[in-house]
N, C-alpha and C positions, 0 to 999 in steps of 0.2 A: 640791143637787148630784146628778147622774145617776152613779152610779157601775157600773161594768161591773166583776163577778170572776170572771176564767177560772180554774178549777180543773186544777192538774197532775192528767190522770185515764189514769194506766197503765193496763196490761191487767189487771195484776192484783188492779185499784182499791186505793183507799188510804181513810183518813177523817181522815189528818193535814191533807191541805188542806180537807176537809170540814167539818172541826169548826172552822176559823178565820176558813174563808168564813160559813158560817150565822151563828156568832158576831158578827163585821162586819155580815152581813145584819138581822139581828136590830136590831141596836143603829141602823144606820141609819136603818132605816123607822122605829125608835121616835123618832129626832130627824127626821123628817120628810124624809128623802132619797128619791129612786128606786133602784131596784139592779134586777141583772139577772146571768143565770153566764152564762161560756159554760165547758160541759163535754160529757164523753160516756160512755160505756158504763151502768157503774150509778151512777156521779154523776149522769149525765144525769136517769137514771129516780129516783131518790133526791129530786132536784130539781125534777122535774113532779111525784109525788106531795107533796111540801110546797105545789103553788102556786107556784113560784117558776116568771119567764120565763126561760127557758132560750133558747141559742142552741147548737145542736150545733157539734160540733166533730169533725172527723176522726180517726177510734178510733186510736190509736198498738198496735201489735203488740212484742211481746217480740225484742227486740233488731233490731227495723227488718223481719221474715220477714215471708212471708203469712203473711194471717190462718190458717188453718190451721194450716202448723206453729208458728203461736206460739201456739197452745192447747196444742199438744204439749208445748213448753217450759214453758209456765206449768203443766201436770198437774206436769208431772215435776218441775220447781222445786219444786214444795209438799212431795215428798216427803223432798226431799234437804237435807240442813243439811254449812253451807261446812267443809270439810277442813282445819280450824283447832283448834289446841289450847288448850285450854279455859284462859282467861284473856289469850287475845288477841282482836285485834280484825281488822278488815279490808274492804276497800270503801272511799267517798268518797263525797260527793252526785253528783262528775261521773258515776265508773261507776254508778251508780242511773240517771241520766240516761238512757245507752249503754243499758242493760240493757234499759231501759223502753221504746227503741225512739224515743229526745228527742234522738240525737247525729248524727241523716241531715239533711242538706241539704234534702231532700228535704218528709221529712214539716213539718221544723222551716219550710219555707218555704209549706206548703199551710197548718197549723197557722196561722201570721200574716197569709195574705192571710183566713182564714176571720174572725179577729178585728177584723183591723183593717174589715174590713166590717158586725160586728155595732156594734162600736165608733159606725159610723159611721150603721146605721140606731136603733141607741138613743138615739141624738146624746150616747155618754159622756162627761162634764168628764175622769172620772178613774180609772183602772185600779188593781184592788188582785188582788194574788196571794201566794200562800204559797210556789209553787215554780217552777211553768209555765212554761218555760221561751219560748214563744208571747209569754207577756203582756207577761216585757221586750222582746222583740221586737217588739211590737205598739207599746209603748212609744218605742222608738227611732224605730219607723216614721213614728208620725202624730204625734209630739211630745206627746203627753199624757203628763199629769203621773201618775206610779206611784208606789203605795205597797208593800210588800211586809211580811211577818213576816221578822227575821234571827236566826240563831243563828252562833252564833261555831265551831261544828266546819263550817259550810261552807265554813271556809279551804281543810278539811283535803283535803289533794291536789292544793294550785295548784303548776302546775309541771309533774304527773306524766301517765304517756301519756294514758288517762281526759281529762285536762282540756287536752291540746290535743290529744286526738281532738275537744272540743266546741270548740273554737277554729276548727276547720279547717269544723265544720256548719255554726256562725251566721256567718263568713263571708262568705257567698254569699248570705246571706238580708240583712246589710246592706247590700251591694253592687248588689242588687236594688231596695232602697227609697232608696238615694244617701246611704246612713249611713257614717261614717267608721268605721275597723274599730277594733276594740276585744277585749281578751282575756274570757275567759266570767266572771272574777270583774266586770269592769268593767261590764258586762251586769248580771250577778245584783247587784249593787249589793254587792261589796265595800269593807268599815268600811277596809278596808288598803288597799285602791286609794286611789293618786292620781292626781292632775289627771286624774279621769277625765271621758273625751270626750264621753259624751252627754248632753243636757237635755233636762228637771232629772233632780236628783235626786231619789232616795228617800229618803222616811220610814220607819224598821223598828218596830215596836210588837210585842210578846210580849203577847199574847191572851189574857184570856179567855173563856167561853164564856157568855151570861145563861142563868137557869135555864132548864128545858123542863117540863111538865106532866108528868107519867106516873102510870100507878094505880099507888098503893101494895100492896106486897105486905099479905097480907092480917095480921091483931095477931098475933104472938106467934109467929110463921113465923121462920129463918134467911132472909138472904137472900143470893144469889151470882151479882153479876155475872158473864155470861161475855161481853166484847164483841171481842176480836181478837188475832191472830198471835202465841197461846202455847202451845205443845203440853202438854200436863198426860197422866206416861202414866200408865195402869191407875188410874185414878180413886184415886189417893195423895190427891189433896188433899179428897178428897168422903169419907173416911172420918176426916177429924180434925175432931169438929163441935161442936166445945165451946160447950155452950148459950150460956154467957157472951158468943160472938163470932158480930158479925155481918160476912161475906166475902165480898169484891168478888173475883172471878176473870174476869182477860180472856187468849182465847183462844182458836182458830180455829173458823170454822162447826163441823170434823168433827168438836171436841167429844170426844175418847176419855173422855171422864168419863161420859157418861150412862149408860152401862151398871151405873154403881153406882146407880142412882137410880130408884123406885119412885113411884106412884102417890101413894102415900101418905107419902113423905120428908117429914120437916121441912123438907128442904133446896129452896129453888126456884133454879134456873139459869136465867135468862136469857142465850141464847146470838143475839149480833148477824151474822147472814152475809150480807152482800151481793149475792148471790148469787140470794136468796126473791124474790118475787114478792109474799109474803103474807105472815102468821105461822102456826106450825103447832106443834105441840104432840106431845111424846115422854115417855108418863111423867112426871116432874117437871123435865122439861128442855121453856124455852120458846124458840121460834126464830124471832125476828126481822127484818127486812130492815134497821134500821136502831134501835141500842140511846140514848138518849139519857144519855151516864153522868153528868150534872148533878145530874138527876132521882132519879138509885139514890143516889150516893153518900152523901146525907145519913143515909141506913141501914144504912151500911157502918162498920166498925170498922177493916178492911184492906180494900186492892186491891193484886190480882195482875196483873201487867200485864210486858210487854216491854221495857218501857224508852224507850216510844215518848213523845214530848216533851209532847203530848195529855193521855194519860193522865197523866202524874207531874202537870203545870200541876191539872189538874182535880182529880186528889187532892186536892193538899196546899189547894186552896182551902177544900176543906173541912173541912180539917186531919184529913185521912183519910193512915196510915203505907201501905209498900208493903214487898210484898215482889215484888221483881225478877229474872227470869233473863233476861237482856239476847241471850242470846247472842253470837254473834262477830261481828254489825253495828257499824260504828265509832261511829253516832250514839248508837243504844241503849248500849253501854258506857259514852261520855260521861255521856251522862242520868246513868245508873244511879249511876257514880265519884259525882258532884256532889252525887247526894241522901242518897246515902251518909255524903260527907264531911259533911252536913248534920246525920249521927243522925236524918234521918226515912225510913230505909227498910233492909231486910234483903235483898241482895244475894246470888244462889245462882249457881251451875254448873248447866247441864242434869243433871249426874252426880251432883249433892248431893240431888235432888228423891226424899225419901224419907218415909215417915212421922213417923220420931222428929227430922230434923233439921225439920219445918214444927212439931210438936209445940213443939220448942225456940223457933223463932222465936215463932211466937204467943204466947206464953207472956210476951214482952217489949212486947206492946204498949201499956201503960204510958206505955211510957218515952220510946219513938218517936214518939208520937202527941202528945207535951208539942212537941218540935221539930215538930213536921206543924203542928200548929198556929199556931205563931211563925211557921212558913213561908206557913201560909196568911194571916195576917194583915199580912204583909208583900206577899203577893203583891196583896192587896186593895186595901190602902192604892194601888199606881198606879192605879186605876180600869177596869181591864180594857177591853173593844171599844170604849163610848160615847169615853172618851179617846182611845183610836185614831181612830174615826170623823170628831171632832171635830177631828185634827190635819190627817187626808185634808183632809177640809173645807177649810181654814185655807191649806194647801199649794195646792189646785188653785185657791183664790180669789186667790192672788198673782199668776196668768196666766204 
């Protein structure tokens, strides 16, 4: 099977779809497939540093602007967190869509002629994507068989403006390829849609990732992940360092924790920004272009993480507990609710992030890390990407 994966690649990149794609990648070439991305910005570059053949893809800008002012948008977004009261949620995958500059006719139509053309000099059997909104479209276009990753909070918001603002984009882009129209869940391969119009259908698979290589930190060190979108302030969580535990912390390249952290710390950070070029090194904070957290977590006693669906899956495989500050994103609050109701994770507010309440948390790992590990060994047992790989497989050979 030749498989083609376009990665959904925002301005302000992401590693949700990166780490599902490589994972599929991974596991394919090991059962003897071809593969290939199409992405862009630091996906892109992410992707040629691996080896991988890449096929670019037309950069999406923050909310559809020039390039320009959606740099402006995107500084200024990093600073700003939504005018929401703590304990609610807000957004939808379509507004993430919108936002990301995925809901214009426009781009979403440049996006699918550039695919369905790599599509067609790779000679793909079969397209797999996490979000990309291009790839189902790509899909409809040339009648290739799509697989995709689902979660169940992508209902959330059918109906509302957000999701026929995307109704009114792709449109014009099926209109253009002589596809019958269809609403944006029928597209993204909604479990609740019926008789829906396009063929075939997809297969959904919940992913996970095979290990990666990485050097180990060196005997007798702490170790602390830091790999993305969690703001940690005044290095609170780098002054609770109880020999006993070893802590995974993910969150943003700019890092406000380093400044607790010296040459000589027990403590090492590994901080992943996408952003680098290189790796480069601050004191006991190391900085990465791309963190592999397979590879860390076997060393980890907790992970700090966002609530991003990535993270929590890769945890609990290793039956590593979390503690979570999700923020007021719908998906990450989902996440977070679910692992919770599970007893394998500790649940905060931005506003709770204090010394004595991470003191108290830690303190229960124990208890949490008995359920992280029922969870990981449950999550094991479906077989993770090679099972995926193998159903793509199975699907695209029905014709």
């Amino acid at each position: 099977m030749r498989l083609l994966i376009p990665l959904f690649s925002p301005a302000t990149g992401t590693w949700g779809g990166l780490t599902c794609g490589l994972a599929v990648a991974e596991a394919a070439a090991s059962l003897g497939h071809e593969l290939a991305f199409c992405a862009s910005g630091s996906l892109e570059r992410t992707l040629r540093q691996r080896g991988h053949r890449v096929y670019a893809l037309p950069p999406a800008t923050m909310l559809g602007l020039p390039a320009p002012l959606s740099r402006l948008v995107e500084q200024r977004s990093q600073r700003l967190s939504p005018p929401v009261r703590a304990g609610r949620s807000i957004g939808s995958v379509w507004l993430v869509l919108i936002i990301s500059g995925y809901g214009y006719a426009g781009h979403l139509r440049r996006l699918t002629d550039v695919q369905a053309e790599a599509a067609h000099v790779f000679g793909a059997e079969a397209l797999f994507t996490d979000l990309d909104p291009g790839a189902f479209l790509t899909a409809a276009a040339t009648g290739l068989p799509m697989a995709s990753t689902y979660a169940a909070i992508s209902t959330h918001g059918r109906g509302g403006l957000a999701w026929r603002w995307m109704a009114r984009a792709i449109a014009p882009v099926l209109r253009r390829y002589g596809r019958p129209a269809c609403t944006p869940g029928e597209l993204f391969c909604d479990l609740g849609a019926q008789d829906h119009p396009l063929d075939p259908r997809a297969r959904r698979h919940r992913l996970g990732s095979p290990r990666r290589v990485l050097r180990r930190p060196a005997p007798g060190r702490d170790r602390a992940c830091i790999w993305r979108n969690l703001a940690v302030r005044g290095g609170v969580a780098l002054r609770v360092r109880p020999s006993r535990h070893r802590l995974g912390f993910a969150g943003p390249p700019g890092a406000s924790a380093a400044p607790g952290l010296s040459g000589t710390s027990r403590l090492t950070c590994l901080v992943g920004a996408q952003g680098l070029e290189r790796p480069r090194r601050i004191g006991g904070v190391e900085f990465r272009p791309y963190v592999p957290a397979e590879a860390l977590l076997p060393s980890c006693d907790w992970s700090t993480a966002h609530g991003g669906q990535n993270t929590i899956i890769q945890s609990l495989r290793h039956g590593v507990s979390l503690v979570v500050f999700s923020g007021a994103i719908f998906e990450r609050r989902f996440n977070a609710a679910k692992v919770q109701e599970a007893g394998a994770e500790v649940t905060g507010e931005a506003g709770e992030l204090a010394e004595d309440w991470l003191r108290a948390a830690l303190a229960k790992q124990a208890v949490y890390a008995l359920r992280a590990a029922a969870l990981g060994t449950r999550i094991h047992s479906y077989g993770g990407a090679q099972v995926a790989v193998t159903a793509i497989a199975a699907w695209a050979g029905r014709g």
